[in-house]
C-alpha positions in Angstrom: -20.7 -110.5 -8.9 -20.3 -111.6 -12.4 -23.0 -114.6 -11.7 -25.1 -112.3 -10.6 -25.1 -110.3 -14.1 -25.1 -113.6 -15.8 -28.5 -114.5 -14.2 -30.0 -111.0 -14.1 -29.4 -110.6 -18.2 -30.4 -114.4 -18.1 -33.9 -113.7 -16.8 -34.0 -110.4 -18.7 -33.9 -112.2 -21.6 -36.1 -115.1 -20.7 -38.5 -112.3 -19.6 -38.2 -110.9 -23.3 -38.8 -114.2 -24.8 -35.1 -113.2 -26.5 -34.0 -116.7 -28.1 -30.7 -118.4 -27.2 -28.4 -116.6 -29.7 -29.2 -113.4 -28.5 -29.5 -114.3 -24.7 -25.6 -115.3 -26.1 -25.1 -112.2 -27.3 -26.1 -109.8 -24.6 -24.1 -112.6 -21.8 -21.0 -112.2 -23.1 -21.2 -108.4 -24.2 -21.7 -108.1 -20.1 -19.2 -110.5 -19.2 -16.7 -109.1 -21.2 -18.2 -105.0 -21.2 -18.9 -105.0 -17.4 -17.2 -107.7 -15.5 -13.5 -108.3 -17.7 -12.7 -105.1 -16.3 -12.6 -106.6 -12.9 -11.3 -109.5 -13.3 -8.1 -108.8 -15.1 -7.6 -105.7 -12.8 -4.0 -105.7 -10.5 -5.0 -105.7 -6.5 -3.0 -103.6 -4.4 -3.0 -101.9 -1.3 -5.4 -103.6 1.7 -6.5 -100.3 3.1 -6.6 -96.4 2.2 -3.2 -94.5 1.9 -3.9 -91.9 4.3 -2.7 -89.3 1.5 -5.1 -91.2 -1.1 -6.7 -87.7 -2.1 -3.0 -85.7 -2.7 -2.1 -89.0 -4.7 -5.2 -88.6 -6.6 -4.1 -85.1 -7.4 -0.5 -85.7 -8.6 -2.0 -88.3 -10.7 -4.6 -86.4 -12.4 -1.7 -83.8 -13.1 0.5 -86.2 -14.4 -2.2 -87.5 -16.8 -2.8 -84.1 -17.8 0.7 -83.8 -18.8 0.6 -87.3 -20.5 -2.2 -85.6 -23.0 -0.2 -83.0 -24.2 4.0 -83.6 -23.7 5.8 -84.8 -27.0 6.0 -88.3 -27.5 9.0 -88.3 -29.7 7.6 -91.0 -31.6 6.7 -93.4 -28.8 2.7 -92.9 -28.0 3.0 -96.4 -27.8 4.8 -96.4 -25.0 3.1 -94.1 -23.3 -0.4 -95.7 -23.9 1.2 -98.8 -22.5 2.6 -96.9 -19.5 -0.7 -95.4 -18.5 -2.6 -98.9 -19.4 -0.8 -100.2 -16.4 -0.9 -97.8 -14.2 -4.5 -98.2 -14.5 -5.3 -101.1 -14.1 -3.4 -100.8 -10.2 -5.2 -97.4 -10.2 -8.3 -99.4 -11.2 -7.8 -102.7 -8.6 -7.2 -100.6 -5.6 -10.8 -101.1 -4.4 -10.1 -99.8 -1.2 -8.8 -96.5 -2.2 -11.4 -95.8 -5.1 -14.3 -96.6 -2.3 -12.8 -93.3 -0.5 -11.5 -91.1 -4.0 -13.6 -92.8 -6.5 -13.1 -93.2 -10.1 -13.0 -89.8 -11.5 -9.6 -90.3 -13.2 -11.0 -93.1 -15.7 -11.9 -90.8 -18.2 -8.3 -89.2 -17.9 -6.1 -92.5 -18.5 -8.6 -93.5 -21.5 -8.3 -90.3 -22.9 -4.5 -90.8 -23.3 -4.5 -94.2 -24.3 -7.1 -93.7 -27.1 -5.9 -90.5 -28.2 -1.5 -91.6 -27.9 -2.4 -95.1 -29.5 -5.7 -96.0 -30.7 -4.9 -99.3 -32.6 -4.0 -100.8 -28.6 -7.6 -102.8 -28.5 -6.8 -104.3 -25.2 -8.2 -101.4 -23.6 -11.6 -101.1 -24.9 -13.3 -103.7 -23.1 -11.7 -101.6 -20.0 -12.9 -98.3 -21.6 -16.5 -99.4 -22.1 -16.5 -100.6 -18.4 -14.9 -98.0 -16.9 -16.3 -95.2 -18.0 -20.1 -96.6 -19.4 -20.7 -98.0 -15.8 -18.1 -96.5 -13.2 -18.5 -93.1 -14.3 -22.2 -93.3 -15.8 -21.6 -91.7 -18.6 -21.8 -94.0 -21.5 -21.8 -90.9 -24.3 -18.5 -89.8 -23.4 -17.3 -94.2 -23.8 -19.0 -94.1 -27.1 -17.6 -90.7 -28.3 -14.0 -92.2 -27.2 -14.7 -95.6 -29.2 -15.9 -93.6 -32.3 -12.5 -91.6 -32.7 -10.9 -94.8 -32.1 -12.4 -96.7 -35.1 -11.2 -93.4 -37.3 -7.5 -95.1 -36.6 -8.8 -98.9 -37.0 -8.8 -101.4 -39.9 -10.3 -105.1 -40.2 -7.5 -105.8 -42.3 -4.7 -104.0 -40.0 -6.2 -104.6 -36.5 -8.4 -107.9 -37.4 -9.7 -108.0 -33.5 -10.8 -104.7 -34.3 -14.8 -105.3 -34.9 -15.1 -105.9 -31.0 -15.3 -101.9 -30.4 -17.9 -101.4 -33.0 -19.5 -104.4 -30.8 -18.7 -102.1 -27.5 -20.4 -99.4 -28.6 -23.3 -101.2 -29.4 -23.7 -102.4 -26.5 -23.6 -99.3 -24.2 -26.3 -97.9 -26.9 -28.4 -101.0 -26.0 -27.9 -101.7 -22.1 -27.6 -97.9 -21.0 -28.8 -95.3 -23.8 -31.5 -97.3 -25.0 -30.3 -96.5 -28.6 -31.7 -99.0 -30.8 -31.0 -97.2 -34.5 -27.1 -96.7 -32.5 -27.1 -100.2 -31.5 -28.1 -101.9 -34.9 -26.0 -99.4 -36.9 -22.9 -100.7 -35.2 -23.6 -104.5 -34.4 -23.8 -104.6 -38.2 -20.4 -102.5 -38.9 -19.0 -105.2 -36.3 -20.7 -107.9 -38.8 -19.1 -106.4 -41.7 -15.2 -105.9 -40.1 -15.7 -109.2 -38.3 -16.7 -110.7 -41.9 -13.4 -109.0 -43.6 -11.1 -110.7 -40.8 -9.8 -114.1 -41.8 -10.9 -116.8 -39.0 -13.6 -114.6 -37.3 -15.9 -114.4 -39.9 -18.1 -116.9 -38.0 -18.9 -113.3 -35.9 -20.6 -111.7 -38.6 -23.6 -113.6 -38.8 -24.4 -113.4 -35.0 -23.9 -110.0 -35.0 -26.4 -109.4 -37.8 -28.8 -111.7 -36.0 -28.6 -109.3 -33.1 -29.1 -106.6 -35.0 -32.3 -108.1 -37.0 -33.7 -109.1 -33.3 -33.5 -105.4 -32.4 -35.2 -104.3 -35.5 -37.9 -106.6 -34.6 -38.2 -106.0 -31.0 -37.0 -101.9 -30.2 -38.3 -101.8 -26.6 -34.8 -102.6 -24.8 -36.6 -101.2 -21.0 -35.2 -104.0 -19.4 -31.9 -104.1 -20.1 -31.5 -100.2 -19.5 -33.0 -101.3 -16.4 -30.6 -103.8 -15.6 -27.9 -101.4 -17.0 -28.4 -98.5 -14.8 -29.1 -100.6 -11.7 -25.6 -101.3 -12.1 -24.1 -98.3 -12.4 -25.9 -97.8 -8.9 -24.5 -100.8 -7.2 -20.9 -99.9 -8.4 -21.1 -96.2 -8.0 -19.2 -94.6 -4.9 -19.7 -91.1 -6.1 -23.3 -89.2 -4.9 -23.4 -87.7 -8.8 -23.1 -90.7 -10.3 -25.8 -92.3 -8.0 -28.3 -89.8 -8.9 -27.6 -90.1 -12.6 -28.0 -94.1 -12.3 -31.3 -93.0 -10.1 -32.7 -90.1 -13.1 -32.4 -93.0 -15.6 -34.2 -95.6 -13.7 -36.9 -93.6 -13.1 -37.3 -92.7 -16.5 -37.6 -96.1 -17.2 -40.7 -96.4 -15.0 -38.9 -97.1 -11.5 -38.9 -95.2 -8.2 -36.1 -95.5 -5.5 -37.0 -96.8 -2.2 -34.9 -97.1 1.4 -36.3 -99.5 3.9 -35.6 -99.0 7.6 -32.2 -100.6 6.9 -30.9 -98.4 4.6 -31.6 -100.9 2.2 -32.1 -99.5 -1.3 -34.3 -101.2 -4.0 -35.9 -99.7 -7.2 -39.7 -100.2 -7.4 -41.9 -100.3 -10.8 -45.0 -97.9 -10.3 -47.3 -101.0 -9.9 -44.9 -101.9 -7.2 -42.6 -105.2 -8.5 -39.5 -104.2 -6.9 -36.1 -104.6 -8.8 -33.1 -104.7 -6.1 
C-alpha cells in the first residue's frame, strides 16, 4: 500500500505543478505520517480470538486505569509499557478488522500524557488516530500538549511533531494558516538542533509554497480517501465520506459493491 500513496501524492503533486522539494516534502510526511505506522507494527495472531470483543473490554479498562494510577516516579515506564502493547494491539489486523481501532486514542492518551518527551510515538500518534480513527483534531490537540513538554535543545529530534501536525492540518483539515504556522516552528527547532539544521530551510520552503498556493483540495482529497480505505468502523466511513464530499466529490457503489468517489463533472477518484 505504501507505493500506492507514494504515487497518488506523486500525481497530486504533479497535478499541482508543486516542484520537487515540496513533492519531497509531502512523500515523506506520508511515508512516515501514514505508512511507518504499518510497517514497524508487531504481527500477531492469524485469525480473530473468539473473545476479541471481552479482550477489547479488559483493555480499554486497563488503559483507563493506566491514565490515572500513581506512577511512583516511573511514567516512563508505563509509556513504554503501553507503547508496546500497542503496537501488538495495533499489528493484529485480523482482530482490529472485527473490533476496530477505537482504543488508539486511549494508548496515546497515556503515552503523551505519562511521558511526552518519548518521540517515537508521534509518527504512530499522527497515523493512528489522524487516519484510523478520522479524527485529526483530537491528533493535533495530543501533539500540541506534547510540544508544552519539548525542547530543541533537550529532545533535538523534537521539530518532527511540529512537522506532524502540519501535516494533518494540510492533508486532512485543510488548514493552511495551521500548516504554515507549524512547518515554520519545525524550521526554527530543527535550525536550534546541531546536525539537523539542514531541515529548516525545507521546511520554510514548504511553508512559503503554501503561502503562495492555499488551495490544498487535492491533498484533503487524497487524505480522506484514505481514511475510507483503512476505516473498518461505519462512523468513521461516513466522516471520511462528509469530507470528501465537501471537497466536491460524491460516493458511488457499482454493481460489485465496488466503491469510488466521483467529482460532480464526473472524473472518478477510487
Amino acid at each position: 500500500m505504501q507505493t500506492s500513496w507514494k504515487q497518488k501524492l506523486a500525481a497530486v503533486a504533479r497535478s499541482l505543478g508543486w516542484g520537487s522539494a515540496i513533492n519531497g516534502a509531502l512523500l515523506v510526511g506520508a511515508a512516515m505520517g501514514i505508512g511507518y505506522i504499518q510497517n514497524q507494527a508487531i504481527a500477531t495472531a492469524a485469525k480473530v480470538d473468539p473473545n476479541a470483543e471481552a479482550i477489547q473490554t479488559q483493555t480499554k479498562g486497563r488503559l483507563d486505569l493506566l491514565k490515572v494510577i500513581p506512577s511512583g516516579g516511573f511514567d516512563n515506564l508505563i509509556a513504554n509499557w503501553a507503547y508496546l502493547d500497542y503496537l501488538q494491539y495495533f499489528g493484529d489486523e485480523d482482530t482490529r478488522s472485527a473490533t476496530g481501532y477505537s482504543l488508539n486514542d486511549d494508548y496515546f492518551q497515556v503515552m503523551v500524557e505519562r511521558d511526552p518527551r518519548f518521540l517515537a510515538i508521534y509518527p504512530f500518534l499522527s497515523a493512528g488516530i489522524s487516519y484510523y480513527l478520522g479524527q485529526p483534531e483530537r491528533a493535533i490537540a495530543l501533539m500540541e500538549k506534547a510540544t508544552e513538554s519539548l525542547s530543541p535543545k533537550e529532545q533535538p529530534q523534537s521539530f518532527w511533531v511540529w512537522r506532524f501536525m502540519a501535516l494533518d492540518q494540510l492533508l486532512l483539515l485543510g488548514d493552511i494558516p495551521g500548516a504554515i504556522r507549524n512547518f515554520e516552528q519545525a524550521a526554527q527547532w530543527a535550525e536550534r538542533t546541531p546536525g539537523q539544521e539542514s531541515y529548516g530551510p525545507f521546511f520554510r520552503e514548504t511553508a512559503e509554497f503554501l503561502r503562495n498556493n492555499p488551495d490544498s483540495t487535492e491533498v484533503q482529497i487524497f487524505g480522506w480517501q484514505t481514511v475510507y480505505v483503512d476505516a473498518v468502523d461505519e462512523p468513521i466511513r461516513q466522516r471520511a465520506v462528509q469530507e470528501l464530499e465537501k471537497l466536491g466529490l460524491r460516493k458511488v457503489t457499482n454493481a460489485q459493491g465496488q466503491v469510488s468517489f466521483v467529482r460532480e463533472r464526473g472524473e472518478a477518484n477510487p
